[in-house]
C-alpha positions as CSV (number, residue, x, y, z in Angstrom):
1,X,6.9,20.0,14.5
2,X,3.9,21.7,15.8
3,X,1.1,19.6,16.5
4,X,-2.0,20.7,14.8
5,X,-5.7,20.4,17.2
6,X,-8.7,18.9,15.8
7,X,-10.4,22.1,13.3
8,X,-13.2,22.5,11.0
9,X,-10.7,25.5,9.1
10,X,-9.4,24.6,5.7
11,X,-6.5,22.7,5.5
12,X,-4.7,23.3,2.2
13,X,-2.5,19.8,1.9
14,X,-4.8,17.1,2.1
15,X,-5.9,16.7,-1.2
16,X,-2.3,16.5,-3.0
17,X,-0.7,15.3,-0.2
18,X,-2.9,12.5,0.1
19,X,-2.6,11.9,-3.7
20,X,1.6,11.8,-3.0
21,X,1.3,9.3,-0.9
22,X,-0.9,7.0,-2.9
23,X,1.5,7.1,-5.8
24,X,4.5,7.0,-3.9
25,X,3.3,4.3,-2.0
26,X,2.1,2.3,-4.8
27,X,5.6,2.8,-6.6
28,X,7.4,1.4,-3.7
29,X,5.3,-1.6,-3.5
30,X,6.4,-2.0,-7.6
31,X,9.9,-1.5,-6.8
32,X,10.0,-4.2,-4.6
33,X,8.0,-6.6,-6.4
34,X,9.1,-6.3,-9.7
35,X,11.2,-8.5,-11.7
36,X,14.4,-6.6,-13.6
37,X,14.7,-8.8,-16.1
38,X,11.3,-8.3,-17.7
39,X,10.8,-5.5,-20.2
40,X,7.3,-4.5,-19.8
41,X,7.6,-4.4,-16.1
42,X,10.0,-2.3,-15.8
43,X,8.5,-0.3,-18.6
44,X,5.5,-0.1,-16.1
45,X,7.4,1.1,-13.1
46,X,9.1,3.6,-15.1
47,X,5.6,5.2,-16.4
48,X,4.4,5.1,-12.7
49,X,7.6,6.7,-11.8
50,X,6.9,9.1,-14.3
51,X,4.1,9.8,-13.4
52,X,5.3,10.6,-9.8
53,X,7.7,13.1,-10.9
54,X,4.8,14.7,-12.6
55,X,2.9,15.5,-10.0
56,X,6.0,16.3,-7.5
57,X,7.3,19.0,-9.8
58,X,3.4,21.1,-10.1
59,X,2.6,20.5,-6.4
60,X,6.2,22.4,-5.5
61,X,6.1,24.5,-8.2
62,X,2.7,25.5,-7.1
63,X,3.5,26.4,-3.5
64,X,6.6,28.2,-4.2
65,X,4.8,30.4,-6.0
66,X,1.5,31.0,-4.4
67,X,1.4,29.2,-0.6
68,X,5.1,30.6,0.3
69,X,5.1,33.6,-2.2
70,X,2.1,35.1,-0.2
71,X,3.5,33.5,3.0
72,X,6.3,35.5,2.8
73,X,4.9,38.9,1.9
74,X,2.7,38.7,5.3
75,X,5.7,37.0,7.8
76,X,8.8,37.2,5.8
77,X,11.3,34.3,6.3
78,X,8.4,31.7,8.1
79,X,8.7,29.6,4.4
80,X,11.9,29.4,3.7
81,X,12.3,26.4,5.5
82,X,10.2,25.0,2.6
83,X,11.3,26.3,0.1
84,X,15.1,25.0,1.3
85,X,13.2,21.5,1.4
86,X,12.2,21.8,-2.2
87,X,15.4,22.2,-3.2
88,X,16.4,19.1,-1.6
89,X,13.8,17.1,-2.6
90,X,14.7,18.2,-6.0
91,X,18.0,17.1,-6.0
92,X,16.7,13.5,-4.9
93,X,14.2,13.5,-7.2
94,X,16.6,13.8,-10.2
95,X,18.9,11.0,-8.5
96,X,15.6,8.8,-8.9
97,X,14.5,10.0,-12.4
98,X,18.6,9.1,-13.4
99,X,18.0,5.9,-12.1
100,X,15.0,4.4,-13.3
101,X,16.1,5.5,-16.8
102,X,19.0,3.9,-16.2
103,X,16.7,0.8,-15.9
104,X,14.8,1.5,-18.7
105,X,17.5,1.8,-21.2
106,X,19.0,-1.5,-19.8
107,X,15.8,-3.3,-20.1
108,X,15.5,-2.3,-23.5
109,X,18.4,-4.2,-24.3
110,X,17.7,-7.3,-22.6
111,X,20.1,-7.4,-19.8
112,X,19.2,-8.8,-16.2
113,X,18.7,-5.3,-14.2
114,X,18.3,-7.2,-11.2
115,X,21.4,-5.3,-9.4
116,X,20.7,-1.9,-10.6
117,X,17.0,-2.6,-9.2
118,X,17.6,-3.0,-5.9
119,X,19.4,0.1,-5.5
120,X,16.8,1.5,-6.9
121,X,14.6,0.6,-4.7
122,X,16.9,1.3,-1.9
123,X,17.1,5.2,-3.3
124,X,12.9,5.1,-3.4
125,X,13.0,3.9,0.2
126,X,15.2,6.8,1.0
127,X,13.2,9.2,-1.0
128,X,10.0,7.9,0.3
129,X,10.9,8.4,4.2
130,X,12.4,12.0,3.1
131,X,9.3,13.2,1.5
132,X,6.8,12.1,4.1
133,X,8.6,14.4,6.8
134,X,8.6,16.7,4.8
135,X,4.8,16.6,4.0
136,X,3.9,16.3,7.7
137,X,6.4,19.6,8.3
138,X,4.3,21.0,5.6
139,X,0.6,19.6,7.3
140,X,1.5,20.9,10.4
141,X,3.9,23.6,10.8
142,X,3.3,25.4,7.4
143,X,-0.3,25.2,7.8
144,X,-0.5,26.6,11.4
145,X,1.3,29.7,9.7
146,X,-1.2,29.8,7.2
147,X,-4.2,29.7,9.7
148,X,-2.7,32.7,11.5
149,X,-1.8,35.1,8.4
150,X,-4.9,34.5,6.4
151,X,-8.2,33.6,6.4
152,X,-10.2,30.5,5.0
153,X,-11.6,32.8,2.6
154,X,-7.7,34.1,1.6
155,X,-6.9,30.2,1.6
156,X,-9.5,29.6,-0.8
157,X,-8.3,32.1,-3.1
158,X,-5.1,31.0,-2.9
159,X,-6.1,27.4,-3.8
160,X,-8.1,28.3,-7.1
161,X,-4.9,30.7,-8.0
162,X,-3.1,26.8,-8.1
163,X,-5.6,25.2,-9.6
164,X,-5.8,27.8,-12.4
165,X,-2.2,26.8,-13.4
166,X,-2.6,22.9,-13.5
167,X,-2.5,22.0,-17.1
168,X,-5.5,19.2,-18.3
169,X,-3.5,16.2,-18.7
170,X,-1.5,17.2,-15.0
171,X,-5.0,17.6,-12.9
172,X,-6.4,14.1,-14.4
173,X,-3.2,12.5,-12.7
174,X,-4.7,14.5,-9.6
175,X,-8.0,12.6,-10.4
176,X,-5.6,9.0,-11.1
177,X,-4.0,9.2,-7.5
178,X,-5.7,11.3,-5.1
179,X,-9.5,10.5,-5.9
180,X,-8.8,7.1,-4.4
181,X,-6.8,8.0,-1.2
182,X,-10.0,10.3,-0.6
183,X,-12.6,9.7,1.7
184,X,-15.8,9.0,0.2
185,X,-17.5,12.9,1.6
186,X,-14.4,14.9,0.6
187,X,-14.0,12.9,-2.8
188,X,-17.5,13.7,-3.6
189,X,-17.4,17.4,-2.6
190,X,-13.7,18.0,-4.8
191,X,-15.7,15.8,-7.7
192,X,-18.2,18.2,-7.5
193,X,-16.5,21.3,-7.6
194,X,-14.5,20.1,-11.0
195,X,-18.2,19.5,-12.0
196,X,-19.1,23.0,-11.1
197,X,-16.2,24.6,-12.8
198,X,-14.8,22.7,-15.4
199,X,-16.0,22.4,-19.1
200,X,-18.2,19.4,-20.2
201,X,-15.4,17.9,-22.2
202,X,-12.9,18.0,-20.0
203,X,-15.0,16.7,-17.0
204,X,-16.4,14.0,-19.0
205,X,-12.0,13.2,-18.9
206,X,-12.4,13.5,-15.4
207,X,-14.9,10.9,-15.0
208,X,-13.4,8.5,-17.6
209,X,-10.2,8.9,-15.2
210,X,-12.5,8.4,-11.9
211,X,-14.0,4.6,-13.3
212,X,-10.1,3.7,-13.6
213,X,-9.1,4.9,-10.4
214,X,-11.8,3.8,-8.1
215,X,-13.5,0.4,-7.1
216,X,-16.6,-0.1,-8.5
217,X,-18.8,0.3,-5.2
218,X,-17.1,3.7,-4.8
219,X,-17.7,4.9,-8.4
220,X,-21.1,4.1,-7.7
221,X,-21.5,6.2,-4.6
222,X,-19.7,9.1,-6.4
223,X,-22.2,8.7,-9.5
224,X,-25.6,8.9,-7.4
225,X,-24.4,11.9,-5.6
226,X,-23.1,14.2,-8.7
């Protein structure tokens, strides 16, 4: 894995990535502490879990077809290593989903899913280690290729051709995870930018989503800086 110096160039993972591992993170620590034979807990791991998948399946579907379709056209072959990755991560993924309906549906009818639980979070575990590698492959190796095929101003371009595909209720899940796992500078700038571009309605969404995400001392910093 290449190891990437300290740069002021625009690096194309940190907002998502850092919103990946906030949820998946946060899912792990309710796999391990919930209790399999209640109901609504389960019922709330599942819509985090949910919720996960979500964001998993824009964020690849996003870089197959802009990061590593313009990738390839300027160094063919340098992102096929990712996009053999997402195909294994998608396998894994649909492991997961199969198990944490499986929980579900036995909640529902009162049985203990104590058992089926643990695997469960045995399979996150596995999941979780998996997908971090394959983010830091991505936050270094990819993004060195990137850096030398195209410029910030090409990155940029490439990042509102994402954001142009991320359906309303998908980017406020954006807001949900990654606002938080933001430092309070870059947070602000992002926020500002959805300000900037997005209609009234919609951003008055995003801020709604915002005062559920973030503590209150950080909401207010955000607010007297928009």
């Amino acid at each position: 894995m290449t190891a990437i110096l300290a740069t002021t160039r625009k690096r194309m993972f940190d907002i998502p990535h850092k919103g990946l591992r906030n949820i998946l993170s946060q899912l792990s620590l309710m796999a391990g502490n919930t209790d399999y034979r209640n109901a609504f807990a389960i019922g709330k791991l599942h819509q985090t879990g949910q919720e996960l998948f979500v964001l998993l399946d824009e964020h690849a579907a996003g870089e197959n077809a802009v990061l590593l379709a313009d990738l390839e056209q300027r160094c063919p072959g340098a992102g096929q290593h990712n996009l053999d990755d997402h195909e294994e991560i998608e396998h894994r993924q649909a492991a997961l989903a199969l198990a944490l309906d499986t929980l579900l549906a036995g909640s529902k009818t009162g049985a203990d899913m104590s058992a089926e639980g643990h695997q469960f979070f045995q399979l996150l575990s596995q999941f979780h280690a998996a997908y971090i590698q394959h983010m830091l492959e991505e936050e270094n190796d990819t993004q060195a290729q990137l850096w030398a095929h195209f410029t910030d101003e090409e990155l940029d371009g490439m990042t509102g051709r994402i954001i142009s595909k991320i359906q309303p209720d998908v980017m406020l899940l954006w807001v949900k995870w990654s606002a938080p796992a933001l430092p309070h500078a870059e947070r602000t700038a992002w926020v500002r930018a959805m300000k900037a571009g997005a209609p009234a309605p919609f951003f008055a969404q995003v801020m709604a989503a915002l005062e559920g995400a973030l503590p209150p001392l950080d909401l207010e910093m955000l607010m007297g800086e928009l």
